[in-house]
C-alpha positions in Angstrom: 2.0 -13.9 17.1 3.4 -12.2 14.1 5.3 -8.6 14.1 3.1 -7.8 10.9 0.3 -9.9 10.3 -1.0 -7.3 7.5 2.3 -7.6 5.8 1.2 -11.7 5.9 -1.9 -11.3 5.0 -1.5 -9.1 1.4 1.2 -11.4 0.8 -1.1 -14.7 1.3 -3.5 -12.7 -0.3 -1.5 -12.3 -3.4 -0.3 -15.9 -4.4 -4.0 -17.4 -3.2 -6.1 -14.6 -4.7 -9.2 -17.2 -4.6 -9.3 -17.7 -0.8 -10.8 -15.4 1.7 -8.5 -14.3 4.3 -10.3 -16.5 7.1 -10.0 -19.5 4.9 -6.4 -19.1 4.9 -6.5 -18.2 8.6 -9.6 -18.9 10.7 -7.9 -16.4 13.4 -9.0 -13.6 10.9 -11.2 -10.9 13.0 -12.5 -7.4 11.4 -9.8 -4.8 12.5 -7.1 -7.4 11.2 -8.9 -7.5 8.0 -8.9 -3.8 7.5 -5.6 -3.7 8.6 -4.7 -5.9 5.9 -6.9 -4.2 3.3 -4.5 -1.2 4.6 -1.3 -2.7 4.3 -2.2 -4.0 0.4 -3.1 0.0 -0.4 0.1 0.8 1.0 2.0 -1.8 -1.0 -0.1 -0.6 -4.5 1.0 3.1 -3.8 4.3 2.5 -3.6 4.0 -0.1 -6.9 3.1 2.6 -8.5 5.4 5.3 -7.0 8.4 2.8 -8.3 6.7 2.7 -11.5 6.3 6.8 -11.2 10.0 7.1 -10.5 11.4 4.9 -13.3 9.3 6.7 -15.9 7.0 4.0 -16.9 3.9 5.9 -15.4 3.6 9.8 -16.1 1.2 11.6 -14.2 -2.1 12.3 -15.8 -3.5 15.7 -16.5 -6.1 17.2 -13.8 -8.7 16.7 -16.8 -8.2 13.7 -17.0 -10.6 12.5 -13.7 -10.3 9.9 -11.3 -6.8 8.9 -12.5 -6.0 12.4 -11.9 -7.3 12.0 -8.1 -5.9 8.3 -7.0 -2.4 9.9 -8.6 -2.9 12.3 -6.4 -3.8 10.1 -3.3 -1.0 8.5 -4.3 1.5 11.6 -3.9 -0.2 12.0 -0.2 0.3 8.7 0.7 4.1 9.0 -0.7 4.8 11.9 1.6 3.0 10.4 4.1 5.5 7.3 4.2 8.3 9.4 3.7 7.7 11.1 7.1 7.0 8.2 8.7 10.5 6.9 7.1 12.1 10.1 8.7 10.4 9.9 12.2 12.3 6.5 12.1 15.9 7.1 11.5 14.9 5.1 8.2 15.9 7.9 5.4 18.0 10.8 5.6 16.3 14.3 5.5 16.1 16.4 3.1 
């Protein structure tokens, strides 16, 4: 079995965007699809924190909605990843 079988799938997932997980894997149960669907929001968060960091994404205003709110999901899920990075030994503490 895999070490990271989410990791797998959202990569699968990207290059055959037309086939269902199970079709690309009829081993596919529920938790490891949600598992996936969890690694791939992961993966978009810290797209977009890379994007954030080199300047070609600003953060939007707090009028400005439901971009306002998934930016700010975003900032959770940073920090969130950053402590798991620390618990790890895998970045240095501030």
């Amino acid at each position: 079995m895999l070490d990271n079988e989410p990791l797998l799938d959202a990569v699968l997932y990207d290059w055959f965007p037309n086939a269902t997980p199970g079709e690309l894997d009829d081993s596919l149960d529920l938790l490891r699809f949600w598992r996936m669907v969890e690694a791939k929001s992961a993966m978009a968060a810290e797209d977009e924190r890379r994007r954030f960091m080199s300047g070609d994404s600003k953060p939007p205003k707090p009028d400005d909605g439901e971009r306002f709110r998934q930016h700010q999901r975003n900032a959770a899920t940073w920090a969130r990843h950053d402590e798991l990075l620390r618990q790890f030994g895998l970045m240095d503490e501030d």
